[in-house]
C-alpha positions as CSV (number, residue, x, y, z in Angstrom):
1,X,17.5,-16.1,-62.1
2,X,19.9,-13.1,-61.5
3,X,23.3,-14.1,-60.7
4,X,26.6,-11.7,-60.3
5,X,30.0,-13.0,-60.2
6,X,32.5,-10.7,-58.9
7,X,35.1,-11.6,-61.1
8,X,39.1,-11.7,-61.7
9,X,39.7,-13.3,-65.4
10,X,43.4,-13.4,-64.1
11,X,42.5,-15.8,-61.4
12,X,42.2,-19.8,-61.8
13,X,39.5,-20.6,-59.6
14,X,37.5,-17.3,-60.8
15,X,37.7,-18.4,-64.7
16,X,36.6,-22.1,-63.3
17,X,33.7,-20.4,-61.5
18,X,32.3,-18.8,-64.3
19,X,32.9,-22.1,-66.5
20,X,30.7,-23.7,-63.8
21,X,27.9,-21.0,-63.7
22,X,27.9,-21.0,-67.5
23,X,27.5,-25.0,-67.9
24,X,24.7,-24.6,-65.5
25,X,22.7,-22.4,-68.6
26,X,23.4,-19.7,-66.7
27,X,24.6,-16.0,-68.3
28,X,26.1,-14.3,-65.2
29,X,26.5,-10.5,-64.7
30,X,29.6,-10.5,-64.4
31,X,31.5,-7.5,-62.8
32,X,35.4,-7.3,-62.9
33,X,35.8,-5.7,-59.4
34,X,39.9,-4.8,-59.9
35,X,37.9,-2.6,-62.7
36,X,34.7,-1.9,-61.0
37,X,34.7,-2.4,-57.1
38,X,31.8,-2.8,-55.2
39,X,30.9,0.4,-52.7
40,X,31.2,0.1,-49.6
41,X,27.1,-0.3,-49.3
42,X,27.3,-2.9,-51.6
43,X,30.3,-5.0,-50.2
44,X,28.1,-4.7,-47.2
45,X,25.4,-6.1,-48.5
46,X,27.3,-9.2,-50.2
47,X,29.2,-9.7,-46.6
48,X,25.7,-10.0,-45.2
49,X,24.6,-12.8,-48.3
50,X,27.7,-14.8,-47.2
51,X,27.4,-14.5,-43.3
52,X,30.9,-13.4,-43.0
53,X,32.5,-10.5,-41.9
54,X,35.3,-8.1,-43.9
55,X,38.3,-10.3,-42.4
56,X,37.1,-13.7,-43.6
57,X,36.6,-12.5,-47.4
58,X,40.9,-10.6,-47.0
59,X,43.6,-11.4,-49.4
60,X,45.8,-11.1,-46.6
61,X,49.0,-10.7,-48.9
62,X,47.3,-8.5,-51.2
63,X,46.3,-7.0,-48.2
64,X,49.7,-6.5,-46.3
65,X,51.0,-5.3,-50.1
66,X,48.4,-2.6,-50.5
67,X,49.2,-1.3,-46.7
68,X,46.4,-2.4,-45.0
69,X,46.9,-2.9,-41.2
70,X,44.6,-5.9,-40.2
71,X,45.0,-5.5,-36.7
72,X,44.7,-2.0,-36.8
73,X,40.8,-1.5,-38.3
74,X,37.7,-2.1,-37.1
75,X,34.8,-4.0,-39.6
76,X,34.0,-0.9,-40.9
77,X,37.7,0.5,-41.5
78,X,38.6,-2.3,-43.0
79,X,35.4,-2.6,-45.5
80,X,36.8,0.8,-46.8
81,X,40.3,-0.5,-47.3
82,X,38.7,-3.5,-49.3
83,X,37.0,-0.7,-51.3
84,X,40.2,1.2,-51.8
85,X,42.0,-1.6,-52.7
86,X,39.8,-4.5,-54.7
87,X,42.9,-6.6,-55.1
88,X,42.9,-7.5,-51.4
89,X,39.1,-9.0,-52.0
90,X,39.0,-12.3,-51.9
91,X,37.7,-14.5,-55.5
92,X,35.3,-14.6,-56.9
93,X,31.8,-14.0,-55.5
94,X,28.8,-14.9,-56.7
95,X,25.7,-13.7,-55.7
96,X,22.2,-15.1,-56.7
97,X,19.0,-13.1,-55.0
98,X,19.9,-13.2,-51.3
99,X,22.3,-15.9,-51.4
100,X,26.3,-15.1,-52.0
101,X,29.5,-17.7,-52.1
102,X,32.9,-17.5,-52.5
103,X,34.7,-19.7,-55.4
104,X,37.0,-21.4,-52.7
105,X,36.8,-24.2,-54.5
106,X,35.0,-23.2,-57.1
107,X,31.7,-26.4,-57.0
108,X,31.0,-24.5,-53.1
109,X,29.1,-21.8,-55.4
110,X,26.7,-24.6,-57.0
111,X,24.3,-24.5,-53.7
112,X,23.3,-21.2,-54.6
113,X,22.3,-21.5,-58.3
């Protein structure tokens, strides 16, 4: 089993992800997207994985902070900004195969593993 967690060791509910995908036996790949943000293909693909489209996955005061004009950008606009600007993305992500779920709370990622 291959899982990813797009991951913000700053955040609460991403460190209690990763505690919760750990306890499962599972060693995550874990990528630190404020340091290493997804392209655009590949926030894409994970948008796909979750069924959800670039405004349900925005930090919307991150998102206002970094300048970025919701009402103002199309899916694909706005899939750039998130690329320009990781610290609107919402947290964390985890990916396993062709499944993806958000840490919102952090046992919704459990179905996937």
């Amino acid at each position: 089993m291959s899982v990813t967690i797009y991951h913000n060791p700053r955040c609460s509910k991403s460190r209690t992800t990763l505690e919760l995908i750990r306890d499962k036996g599972i060693d995550p790949h874990i990528v630190e997207y404020l340091v290493t943000p997804p392209s655009v293909a590949e926030l894409k693909d994970i948008l796909v994985k979750l069924g959800k489209s670039a405004s349900d996955i925005v930090r919307k005061k991150e998102a206002k902070e970094e300048g970025i004009d919701l009402d103002a950008l199309d899916e694909d606009s706005l899939i750039e900004a998130l690329v320009a600007h990781p610290r609107a993305i919402e947290r964390p992500i985890v990916i396993n195969g062709a499944k993806a779920a958000m840490g919102r709370p952090p046992e919704s990622v459990l179905d996937i593993l």
